[in-house]
Jmol script that loads the backbone (N, CA, C; Angstrom):
load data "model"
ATOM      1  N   UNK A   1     161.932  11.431 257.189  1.00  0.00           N
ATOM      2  CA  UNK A   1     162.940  10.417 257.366  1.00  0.00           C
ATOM      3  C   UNK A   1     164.314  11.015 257.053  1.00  0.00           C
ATOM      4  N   UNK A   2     165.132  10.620 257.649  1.00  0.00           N
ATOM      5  CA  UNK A   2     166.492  11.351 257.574  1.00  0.00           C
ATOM      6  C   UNK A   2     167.360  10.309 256.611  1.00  0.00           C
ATOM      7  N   UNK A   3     168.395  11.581 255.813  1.00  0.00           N
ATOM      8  CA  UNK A   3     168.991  10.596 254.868  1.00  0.00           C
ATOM      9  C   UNK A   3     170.194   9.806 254.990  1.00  0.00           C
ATOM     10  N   UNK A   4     170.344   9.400 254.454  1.00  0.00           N
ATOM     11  CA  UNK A   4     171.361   7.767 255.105  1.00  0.00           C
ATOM     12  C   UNK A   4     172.198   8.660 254.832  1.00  0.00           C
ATOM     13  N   UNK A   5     173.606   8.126 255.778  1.00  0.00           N
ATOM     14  CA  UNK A   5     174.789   8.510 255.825  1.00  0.00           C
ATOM     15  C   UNK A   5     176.045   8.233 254.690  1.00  0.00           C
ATOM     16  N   UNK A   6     176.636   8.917 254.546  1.00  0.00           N
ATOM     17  CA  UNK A   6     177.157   8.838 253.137  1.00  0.00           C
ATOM     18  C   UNK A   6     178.606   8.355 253.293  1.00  0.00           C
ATOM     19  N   UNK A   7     179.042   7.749 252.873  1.00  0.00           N
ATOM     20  CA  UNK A   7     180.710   6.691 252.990  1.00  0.00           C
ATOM     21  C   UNK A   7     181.662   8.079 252.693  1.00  0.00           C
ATOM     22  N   UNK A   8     182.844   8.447 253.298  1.00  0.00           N
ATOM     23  CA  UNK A   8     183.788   9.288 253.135  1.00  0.00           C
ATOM     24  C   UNK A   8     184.865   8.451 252.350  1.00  0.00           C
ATOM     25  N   UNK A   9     185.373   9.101 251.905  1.00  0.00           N
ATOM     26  CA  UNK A   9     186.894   8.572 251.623  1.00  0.00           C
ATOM     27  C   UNK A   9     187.898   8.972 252.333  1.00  0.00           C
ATOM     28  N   UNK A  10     188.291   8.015 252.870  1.00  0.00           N
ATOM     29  CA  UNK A  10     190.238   8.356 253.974  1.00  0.00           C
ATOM     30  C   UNK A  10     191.216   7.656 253.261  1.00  0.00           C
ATOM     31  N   UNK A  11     192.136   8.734 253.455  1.00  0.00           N
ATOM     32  CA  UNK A  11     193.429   7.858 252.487  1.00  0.00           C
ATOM     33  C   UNK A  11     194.125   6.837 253.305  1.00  0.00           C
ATOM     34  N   UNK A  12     193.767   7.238 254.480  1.00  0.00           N
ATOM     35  CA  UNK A  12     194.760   5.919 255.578  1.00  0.00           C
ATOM     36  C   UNK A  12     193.830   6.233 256.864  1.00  0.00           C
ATOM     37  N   UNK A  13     194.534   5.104 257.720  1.00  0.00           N
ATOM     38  CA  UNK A  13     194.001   5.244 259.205  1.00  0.00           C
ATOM     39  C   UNK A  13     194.961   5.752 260.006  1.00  0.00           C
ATOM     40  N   UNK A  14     194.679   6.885 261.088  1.00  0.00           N
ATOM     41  CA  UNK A  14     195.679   7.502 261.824  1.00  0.00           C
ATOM     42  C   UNK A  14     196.697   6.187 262.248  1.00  0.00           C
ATOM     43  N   UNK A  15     198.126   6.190 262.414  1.00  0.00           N
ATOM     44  CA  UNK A  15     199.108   5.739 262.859  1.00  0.00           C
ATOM     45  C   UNK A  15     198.488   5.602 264.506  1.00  0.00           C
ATOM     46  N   UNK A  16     198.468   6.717 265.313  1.00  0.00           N
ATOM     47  CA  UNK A  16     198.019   6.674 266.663  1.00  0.00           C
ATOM     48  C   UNK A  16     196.824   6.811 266.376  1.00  0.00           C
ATOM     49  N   UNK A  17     195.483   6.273 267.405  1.00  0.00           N
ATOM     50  CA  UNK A  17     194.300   6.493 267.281  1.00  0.00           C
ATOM     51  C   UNK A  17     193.956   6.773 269.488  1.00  0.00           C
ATOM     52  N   UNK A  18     194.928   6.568 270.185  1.00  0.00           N
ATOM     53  CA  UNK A  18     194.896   7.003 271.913  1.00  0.00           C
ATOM     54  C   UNK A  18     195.943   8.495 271.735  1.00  0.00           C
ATOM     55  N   UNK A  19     194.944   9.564 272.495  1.00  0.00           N
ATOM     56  CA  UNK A  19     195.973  10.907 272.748  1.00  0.00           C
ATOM     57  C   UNK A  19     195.121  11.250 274.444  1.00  0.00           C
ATOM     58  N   UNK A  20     196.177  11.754 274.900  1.00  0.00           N
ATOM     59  CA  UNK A  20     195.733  11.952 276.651  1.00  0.00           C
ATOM     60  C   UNK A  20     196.373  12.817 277.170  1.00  0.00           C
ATOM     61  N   UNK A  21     195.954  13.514 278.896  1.00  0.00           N
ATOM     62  CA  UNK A  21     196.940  13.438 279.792  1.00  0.00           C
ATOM     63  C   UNK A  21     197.951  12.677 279.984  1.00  0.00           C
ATOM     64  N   UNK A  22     199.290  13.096 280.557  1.00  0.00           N
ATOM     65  CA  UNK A  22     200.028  12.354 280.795  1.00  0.00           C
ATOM     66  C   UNK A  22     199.883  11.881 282.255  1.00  0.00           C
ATOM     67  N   UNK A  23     199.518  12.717 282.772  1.00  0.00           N
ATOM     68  CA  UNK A  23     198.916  12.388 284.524  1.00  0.00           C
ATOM     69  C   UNK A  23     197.786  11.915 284.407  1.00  0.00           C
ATOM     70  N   UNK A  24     197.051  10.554 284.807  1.00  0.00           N
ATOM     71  CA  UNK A  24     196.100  10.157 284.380  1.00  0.00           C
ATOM     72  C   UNK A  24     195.254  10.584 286.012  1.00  0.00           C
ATOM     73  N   UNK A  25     194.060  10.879 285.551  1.00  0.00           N
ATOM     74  CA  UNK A  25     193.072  11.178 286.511  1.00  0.00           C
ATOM     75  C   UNK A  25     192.358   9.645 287.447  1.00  0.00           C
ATOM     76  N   UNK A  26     192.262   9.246 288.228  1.00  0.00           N
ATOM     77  CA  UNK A  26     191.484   8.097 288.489  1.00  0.00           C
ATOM     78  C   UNK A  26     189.921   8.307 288.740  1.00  0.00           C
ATOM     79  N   UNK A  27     189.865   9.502 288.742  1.00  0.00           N
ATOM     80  CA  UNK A  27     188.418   9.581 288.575  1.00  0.00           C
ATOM     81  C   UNK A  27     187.485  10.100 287.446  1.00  0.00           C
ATOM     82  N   UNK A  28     188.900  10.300 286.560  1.00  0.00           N
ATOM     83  CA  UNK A  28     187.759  10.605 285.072  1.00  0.00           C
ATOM     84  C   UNK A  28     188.549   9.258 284.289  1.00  0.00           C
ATOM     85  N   UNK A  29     186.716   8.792 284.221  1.00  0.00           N
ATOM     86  CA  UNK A  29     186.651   7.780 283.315  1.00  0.00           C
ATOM     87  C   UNK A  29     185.916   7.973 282.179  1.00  0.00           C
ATOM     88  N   UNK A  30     185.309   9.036 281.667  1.00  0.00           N
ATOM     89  CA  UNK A  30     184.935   9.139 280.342  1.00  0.00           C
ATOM     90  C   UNK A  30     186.165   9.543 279.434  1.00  0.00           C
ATOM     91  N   UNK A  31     185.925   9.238 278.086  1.00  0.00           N
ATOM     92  CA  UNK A  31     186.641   9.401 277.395  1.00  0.00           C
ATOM     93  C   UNK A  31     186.223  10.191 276.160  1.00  0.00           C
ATOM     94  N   UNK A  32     186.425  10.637 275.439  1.00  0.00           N
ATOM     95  CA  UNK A  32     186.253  11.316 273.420  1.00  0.00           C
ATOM     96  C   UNK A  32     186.270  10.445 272.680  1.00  0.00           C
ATOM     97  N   UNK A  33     185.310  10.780 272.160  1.00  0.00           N
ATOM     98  CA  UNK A  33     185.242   9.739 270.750  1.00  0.00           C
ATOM     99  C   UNK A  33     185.394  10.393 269.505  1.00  0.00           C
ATOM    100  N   UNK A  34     186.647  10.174 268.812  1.00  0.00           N
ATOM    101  CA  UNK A  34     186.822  11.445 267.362  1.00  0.00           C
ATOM    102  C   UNK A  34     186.247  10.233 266.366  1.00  0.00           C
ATOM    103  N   UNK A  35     185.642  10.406 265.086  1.00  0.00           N
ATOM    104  CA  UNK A  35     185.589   8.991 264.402  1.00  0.00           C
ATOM    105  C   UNK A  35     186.779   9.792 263.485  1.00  0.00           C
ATOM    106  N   UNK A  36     187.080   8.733 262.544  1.00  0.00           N
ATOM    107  CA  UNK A  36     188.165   8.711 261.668  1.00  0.00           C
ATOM    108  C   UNK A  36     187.826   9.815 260.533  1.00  0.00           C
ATOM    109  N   UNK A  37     186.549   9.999 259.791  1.00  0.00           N
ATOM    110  CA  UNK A  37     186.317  11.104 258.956  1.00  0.00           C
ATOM    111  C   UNK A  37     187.505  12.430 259.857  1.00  0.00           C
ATOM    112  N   UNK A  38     186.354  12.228 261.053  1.00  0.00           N
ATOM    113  CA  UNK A  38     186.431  13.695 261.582  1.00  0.00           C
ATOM    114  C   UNK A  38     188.264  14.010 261.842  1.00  0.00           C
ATOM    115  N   UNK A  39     188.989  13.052 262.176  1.00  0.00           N
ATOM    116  CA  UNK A  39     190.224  13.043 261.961  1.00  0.00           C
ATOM    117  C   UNK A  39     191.179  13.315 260.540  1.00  0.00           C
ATOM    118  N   UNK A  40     190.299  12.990 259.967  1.00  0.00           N
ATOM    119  CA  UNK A  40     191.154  13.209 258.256  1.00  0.00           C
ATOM    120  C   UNK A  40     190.379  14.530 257.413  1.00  0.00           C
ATOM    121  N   UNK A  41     189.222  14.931 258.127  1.00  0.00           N
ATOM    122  CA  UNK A  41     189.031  16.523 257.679  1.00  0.00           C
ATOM    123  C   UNK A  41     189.903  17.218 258.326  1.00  0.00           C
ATOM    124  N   UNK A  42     190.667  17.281 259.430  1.00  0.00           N
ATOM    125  CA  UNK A  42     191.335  17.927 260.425  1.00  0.00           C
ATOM    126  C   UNK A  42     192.989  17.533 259.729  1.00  0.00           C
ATOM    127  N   UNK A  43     192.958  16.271 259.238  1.00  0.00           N
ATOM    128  CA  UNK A  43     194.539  16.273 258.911  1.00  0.00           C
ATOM    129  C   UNK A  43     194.461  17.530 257.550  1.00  0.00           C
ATOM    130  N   UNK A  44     193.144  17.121 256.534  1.00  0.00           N
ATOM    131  CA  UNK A  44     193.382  18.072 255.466  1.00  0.00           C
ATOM    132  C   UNK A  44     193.458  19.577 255.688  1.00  0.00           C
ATOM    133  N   UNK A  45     192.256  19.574 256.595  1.00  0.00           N
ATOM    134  CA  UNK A  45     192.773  21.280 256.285  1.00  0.00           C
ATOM    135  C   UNK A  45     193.710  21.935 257.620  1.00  0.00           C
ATOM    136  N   UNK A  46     193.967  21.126 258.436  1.00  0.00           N
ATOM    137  CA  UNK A  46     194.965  21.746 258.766  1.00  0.00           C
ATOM    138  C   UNK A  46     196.032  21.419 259.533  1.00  0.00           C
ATOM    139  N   UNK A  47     196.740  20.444 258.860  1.00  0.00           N
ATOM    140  CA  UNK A  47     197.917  19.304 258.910  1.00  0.00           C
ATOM    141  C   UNK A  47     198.111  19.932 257.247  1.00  0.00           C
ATOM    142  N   UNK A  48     197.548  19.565 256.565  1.00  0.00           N
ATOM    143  CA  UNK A  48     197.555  19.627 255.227  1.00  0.00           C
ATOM    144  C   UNK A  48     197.818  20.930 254.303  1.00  0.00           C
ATOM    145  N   UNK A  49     196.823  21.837 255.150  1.00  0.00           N
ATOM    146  CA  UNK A  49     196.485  23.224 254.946  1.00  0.00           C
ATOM    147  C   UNK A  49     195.641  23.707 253.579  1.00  0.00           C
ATOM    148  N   UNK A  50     194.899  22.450 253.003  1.00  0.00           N
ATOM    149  CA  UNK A  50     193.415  22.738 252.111  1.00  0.00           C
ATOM    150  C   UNK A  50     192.838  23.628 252.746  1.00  0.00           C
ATOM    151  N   UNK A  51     191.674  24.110 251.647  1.00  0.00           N
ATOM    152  CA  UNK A  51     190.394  24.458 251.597  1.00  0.00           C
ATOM    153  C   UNK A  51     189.401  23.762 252.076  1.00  0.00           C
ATOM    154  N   UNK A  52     188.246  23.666 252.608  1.00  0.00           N
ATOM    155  CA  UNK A  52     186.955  22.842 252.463  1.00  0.00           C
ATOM    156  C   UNK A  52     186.486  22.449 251.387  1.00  0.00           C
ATOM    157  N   UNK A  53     186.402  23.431 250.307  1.00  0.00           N
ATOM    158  CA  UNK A  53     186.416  22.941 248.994  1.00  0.00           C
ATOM    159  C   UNK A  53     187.310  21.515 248.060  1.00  0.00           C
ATOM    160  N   UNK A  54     188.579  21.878 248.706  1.00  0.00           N
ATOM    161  CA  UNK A  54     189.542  20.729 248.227  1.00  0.00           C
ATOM    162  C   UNK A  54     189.287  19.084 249.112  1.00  0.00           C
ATOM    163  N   UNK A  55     188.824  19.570 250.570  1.00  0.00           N
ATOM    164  CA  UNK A  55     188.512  18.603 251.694  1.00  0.00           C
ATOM    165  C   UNK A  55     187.481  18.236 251.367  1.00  0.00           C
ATOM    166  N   UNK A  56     186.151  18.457 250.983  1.00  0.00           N
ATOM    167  CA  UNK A  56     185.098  17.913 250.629  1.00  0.00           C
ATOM    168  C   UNK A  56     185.406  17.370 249.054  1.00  0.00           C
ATOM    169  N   UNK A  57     186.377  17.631 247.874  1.00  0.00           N
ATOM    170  CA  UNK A  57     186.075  16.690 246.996  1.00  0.00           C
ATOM    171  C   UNK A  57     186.518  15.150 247.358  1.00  0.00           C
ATOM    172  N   UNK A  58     187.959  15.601 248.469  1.00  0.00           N
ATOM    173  CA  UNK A  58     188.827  14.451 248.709  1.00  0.00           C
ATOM    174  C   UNK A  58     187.948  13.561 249.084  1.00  0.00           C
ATOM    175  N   UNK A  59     186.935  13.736 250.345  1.00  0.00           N
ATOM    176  CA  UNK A  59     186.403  13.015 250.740  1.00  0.00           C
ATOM    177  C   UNK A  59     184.929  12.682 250.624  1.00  0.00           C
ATOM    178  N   UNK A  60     184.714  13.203 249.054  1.00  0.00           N
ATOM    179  CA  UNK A  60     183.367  12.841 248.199  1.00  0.00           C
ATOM    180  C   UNK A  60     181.842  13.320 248.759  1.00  0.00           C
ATOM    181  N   UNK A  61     181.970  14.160 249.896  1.00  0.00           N
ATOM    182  CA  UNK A  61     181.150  14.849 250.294  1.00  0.00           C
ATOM    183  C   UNK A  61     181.076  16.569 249.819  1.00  0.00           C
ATOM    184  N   UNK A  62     179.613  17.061 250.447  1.00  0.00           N
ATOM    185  CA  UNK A  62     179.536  18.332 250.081  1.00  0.00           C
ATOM    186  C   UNK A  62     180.293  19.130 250.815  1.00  0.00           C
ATOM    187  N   UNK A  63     180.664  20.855 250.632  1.00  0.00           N
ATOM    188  CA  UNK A  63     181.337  21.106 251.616  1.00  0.00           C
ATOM    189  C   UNK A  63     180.475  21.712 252.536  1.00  0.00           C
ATOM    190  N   UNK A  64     179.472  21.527 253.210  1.00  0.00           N
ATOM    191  CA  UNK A  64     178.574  22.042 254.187  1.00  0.00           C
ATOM    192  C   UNK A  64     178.878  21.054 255.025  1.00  0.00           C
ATOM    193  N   UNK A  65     178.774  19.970 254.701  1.00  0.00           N
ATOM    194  CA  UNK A  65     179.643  18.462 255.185  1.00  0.00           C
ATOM    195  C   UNK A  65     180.644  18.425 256.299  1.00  0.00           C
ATOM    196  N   UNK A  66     181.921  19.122 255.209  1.00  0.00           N
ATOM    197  CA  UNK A  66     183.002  19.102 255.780  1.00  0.00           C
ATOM    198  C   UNK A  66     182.737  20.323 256.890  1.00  0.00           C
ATOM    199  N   UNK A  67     182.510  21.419 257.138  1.00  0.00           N
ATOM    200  CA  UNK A  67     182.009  22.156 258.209  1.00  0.00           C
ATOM    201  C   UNK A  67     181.372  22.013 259.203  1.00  0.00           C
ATOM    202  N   UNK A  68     180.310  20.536 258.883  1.00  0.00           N
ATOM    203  CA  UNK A  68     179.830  20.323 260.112  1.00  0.00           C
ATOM    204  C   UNK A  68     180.305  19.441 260.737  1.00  0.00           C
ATOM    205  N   UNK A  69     181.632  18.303 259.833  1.00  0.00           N
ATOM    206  CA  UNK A  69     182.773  17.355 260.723  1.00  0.00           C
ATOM    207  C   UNK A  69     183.934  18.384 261.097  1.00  0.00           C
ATOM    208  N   UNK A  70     184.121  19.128 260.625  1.00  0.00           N
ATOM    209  CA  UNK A  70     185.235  19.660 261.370  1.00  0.00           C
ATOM    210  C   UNK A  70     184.510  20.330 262.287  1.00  0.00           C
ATOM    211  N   UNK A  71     183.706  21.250 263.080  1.00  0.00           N
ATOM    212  CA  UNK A  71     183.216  21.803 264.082  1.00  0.00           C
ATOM    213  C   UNK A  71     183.195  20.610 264.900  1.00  0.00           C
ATOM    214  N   UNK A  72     182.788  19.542 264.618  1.00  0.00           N
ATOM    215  CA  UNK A  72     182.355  18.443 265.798  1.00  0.00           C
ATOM    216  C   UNK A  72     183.847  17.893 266.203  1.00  0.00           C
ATOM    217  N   UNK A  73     184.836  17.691 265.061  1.00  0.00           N
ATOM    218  CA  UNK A  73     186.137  17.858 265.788  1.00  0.00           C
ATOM    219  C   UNK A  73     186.565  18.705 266.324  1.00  0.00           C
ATOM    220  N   UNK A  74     186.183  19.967 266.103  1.00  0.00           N
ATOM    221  CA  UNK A  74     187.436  20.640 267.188  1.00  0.00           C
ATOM    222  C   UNK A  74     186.762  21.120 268.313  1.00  0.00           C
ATOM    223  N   UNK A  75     184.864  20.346 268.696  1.00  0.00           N
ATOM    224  CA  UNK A  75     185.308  20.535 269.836  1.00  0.00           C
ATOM    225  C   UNK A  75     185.110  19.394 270.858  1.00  0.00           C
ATOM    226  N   UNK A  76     185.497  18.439 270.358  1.00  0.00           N
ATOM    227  CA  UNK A  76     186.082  16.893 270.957  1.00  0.00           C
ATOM    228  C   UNK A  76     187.438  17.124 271.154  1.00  0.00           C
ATOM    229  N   UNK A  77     188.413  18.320 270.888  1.00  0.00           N
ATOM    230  CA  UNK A  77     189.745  18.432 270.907  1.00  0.00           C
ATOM    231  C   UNK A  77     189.423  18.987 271.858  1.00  0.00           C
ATOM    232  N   UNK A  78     188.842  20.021 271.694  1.00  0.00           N
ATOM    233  CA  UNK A  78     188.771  21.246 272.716  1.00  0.00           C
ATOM    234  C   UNK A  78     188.093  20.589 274.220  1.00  0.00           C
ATOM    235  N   UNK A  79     187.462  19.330 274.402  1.00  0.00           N
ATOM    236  CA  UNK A  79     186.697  19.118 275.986  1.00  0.00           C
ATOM    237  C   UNK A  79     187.622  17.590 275.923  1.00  0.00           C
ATOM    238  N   UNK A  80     188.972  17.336 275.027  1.00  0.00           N
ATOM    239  CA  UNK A  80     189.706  16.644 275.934  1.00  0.00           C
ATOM    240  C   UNK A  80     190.391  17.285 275.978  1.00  0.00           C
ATOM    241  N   UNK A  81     191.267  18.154 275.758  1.00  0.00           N
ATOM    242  CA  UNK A  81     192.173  19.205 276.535  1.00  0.00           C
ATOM    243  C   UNK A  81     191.572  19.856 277.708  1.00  0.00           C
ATOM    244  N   UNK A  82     190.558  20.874 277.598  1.00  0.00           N
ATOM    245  CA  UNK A  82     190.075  21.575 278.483  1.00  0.00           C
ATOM    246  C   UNK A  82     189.371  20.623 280.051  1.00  0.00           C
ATOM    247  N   UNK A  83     189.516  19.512 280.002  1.00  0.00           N
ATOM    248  CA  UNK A  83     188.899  18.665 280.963  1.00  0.00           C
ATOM    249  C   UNK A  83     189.557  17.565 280.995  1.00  0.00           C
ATOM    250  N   UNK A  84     190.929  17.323 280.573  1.00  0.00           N
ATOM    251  CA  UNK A  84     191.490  16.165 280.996  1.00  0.00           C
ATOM    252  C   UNK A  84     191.064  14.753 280.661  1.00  0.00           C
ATOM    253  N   UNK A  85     190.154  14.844 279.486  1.00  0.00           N
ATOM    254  CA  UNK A  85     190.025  13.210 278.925  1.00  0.00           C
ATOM    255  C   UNK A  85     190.780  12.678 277.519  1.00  0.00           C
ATOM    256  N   UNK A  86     190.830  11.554 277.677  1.00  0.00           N
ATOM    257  CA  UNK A  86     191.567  11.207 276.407  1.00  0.00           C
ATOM    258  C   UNK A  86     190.385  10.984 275.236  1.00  0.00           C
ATOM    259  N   UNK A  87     191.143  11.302 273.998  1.00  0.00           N
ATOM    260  CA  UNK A  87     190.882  11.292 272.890  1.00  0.00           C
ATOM    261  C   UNK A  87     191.168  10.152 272.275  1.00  0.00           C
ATOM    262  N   UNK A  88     190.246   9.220 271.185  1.00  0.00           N
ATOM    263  CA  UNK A  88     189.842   7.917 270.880  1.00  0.00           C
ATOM    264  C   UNK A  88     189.646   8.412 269.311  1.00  0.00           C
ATOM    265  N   UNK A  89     190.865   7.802 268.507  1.00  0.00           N
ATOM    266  CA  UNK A  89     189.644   8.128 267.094  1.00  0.00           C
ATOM    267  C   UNK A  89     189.279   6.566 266.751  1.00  0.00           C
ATOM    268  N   UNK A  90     188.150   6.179 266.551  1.00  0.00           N
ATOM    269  CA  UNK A  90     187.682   4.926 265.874  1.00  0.00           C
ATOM    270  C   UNK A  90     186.402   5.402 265.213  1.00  0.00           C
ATOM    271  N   UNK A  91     186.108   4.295 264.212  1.00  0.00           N
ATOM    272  CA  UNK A  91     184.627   4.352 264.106  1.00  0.00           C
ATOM    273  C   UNK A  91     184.469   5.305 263.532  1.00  0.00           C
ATOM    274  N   UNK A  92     182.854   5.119 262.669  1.00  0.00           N
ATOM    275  CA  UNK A  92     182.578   6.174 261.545  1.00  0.00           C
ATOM    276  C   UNK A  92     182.244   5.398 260.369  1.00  0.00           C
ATOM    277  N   UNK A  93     181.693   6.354 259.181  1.00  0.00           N
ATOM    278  CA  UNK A  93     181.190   6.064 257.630  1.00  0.00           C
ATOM    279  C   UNK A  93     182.358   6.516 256.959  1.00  0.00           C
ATOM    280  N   UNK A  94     183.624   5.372 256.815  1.00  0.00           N
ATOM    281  CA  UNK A  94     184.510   5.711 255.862  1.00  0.00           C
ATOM    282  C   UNK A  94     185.072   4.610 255.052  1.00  0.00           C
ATOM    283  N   UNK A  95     185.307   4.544 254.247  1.00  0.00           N
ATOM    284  CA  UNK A  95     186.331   3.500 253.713  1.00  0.00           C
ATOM    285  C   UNK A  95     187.446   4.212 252.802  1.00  0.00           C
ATOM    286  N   UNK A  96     188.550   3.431 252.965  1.00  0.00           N
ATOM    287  CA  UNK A  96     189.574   3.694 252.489  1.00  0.00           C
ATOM    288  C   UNK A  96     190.351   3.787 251.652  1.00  0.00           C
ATOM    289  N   UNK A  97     191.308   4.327 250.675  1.00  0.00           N
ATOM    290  CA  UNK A  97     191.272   4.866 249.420  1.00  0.00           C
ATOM    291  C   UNK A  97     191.759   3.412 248.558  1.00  0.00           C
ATOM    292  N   UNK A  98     192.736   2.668 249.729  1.00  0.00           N
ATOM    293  CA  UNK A  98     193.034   1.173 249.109  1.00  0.00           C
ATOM    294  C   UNK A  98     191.882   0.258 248.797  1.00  0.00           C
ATOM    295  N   UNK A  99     190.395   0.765 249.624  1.00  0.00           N
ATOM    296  CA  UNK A  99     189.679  -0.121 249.196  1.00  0.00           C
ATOM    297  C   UNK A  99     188.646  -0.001 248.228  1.00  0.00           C
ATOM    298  N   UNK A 100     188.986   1.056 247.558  1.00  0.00           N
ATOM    299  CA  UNK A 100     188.472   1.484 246.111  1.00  0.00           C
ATOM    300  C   UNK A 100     188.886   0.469 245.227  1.00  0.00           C
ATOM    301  N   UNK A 101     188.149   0.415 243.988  1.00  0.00           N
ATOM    302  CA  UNK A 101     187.987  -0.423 242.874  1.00  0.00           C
ATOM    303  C   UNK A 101     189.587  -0.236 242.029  1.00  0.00           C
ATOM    304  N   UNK A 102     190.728  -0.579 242.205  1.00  0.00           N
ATOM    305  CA  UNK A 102     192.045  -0.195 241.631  1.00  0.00           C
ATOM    306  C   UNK A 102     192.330   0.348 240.727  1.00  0.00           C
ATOM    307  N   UNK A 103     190.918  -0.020 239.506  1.00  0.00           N
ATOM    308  CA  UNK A 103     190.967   0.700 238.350  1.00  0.00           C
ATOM    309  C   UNK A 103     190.824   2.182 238.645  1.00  0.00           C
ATOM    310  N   UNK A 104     190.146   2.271 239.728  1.00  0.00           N
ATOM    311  CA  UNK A 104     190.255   3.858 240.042  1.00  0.00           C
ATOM    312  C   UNK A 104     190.230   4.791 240.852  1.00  0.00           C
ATOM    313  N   UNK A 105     191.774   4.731 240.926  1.00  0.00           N
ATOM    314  CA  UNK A 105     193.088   4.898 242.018  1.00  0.00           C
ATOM    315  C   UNK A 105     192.494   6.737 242.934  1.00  0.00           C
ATOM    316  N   UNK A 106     193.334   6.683 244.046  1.00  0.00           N
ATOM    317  CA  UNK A 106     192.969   8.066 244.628  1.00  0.00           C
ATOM    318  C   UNK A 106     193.599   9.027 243.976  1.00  0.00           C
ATOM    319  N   UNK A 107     192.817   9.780 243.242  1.00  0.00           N
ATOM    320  CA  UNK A 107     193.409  11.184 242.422  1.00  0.00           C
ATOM    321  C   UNK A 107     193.658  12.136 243.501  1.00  0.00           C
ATOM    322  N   UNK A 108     193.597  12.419 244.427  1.00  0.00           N
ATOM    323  CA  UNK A 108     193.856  13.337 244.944  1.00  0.00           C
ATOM    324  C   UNK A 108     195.383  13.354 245.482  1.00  0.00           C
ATOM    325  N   UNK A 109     195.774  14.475 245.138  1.00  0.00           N
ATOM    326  CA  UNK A 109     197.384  14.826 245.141  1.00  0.00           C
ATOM    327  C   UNK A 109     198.256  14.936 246.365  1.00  0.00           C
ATOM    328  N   UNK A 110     197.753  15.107 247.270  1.00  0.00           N
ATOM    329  CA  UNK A 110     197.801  15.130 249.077  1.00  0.00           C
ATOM    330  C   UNK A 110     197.614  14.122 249.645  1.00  0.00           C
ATOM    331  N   UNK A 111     196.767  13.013 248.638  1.00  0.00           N
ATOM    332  CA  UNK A 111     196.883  11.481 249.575  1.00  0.00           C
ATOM    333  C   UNK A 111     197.952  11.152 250.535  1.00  0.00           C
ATOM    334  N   UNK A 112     198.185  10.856 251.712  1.00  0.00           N
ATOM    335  CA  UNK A 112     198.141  10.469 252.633  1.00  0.00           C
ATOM    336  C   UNK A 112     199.247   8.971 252.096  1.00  0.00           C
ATOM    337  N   UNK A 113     198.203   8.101 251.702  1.00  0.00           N
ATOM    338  CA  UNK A 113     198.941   6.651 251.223  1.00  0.00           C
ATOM    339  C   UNK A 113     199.699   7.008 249.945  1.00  0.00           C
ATOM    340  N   UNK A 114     199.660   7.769 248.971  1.00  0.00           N
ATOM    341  CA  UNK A 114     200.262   8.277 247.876  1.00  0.00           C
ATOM    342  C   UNK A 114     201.694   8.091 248.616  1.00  0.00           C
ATOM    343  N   UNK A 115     201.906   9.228 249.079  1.00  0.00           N
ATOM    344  CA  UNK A 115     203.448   9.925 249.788  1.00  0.00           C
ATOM    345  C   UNK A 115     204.450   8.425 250.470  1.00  0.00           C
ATOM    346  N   UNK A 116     203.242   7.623 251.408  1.00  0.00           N
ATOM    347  CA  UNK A 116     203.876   6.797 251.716  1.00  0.00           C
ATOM    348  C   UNK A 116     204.749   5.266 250.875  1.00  0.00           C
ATOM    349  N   UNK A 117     203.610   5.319 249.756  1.00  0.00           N
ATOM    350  CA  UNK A 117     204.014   4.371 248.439  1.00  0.00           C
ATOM    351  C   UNK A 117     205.135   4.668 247.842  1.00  0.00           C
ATOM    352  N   UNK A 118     205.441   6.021 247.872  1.00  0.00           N
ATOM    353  CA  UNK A 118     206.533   6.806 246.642  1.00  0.00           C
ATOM    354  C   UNK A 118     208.245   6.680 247.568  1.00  0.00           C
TER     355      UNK A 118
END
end "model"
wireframe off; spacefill off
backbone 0.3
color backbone group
């Protein structure tokens, strides 16, 4: 039996969640599906410029974890660029750092919602 999926922590939800061609194709109608983890391992380590080590405490997983969401992002980047479909981030096992218990706030120093509060 395979083991249940484990809740990430995201400090926010992307601002944009639609990225595309600007020439839209009428005959490609599939689209990418990024989920939101896989978007906020990608902001940390490299928007951010962490470690996996630092990316997997942020987001309470192991870092074998974070290696196997970031590979699956970059290459949902890589077959909507290389093929002209748009990119979708929704969806996924995450909740968000506001919706933690208040008593105990996101320690991590790179938060995302931190920067924007201050």
């Amino acid at each position: 039996m395979a083991r249940p999926k484990k809740t990430k922590r995201v400090c926010s939800l992307p601002e944009n969640n639609l990225y595309g061609p600007i020439q839209i194709n009428r005959h490609q109608q599939e689209d990418v599906f990024m989920t939101v983890e896989e978007y906020e391992v990608m902001r940390i380590l490299d928007y951010e410029g962490l470690n996996q080590e630092a990316c997997a405490q942020a987001l309470g997983v192991a870092r074998s974890t974070v290696q196997r969401i970031y590979d699956n992002a970059r290459q949902k980047i890589a077959d909507s660029i290389v093929n002209g479909k748009r990119l979708k981030i929704q969806g996924g096992d995450y909740k968000l750092c506001s919706d933690f218990d208040e008593k105990v706030p996101c320690k991590i120093n790179f938060c995302y919602k931190k920067r924007q509060d201050e």
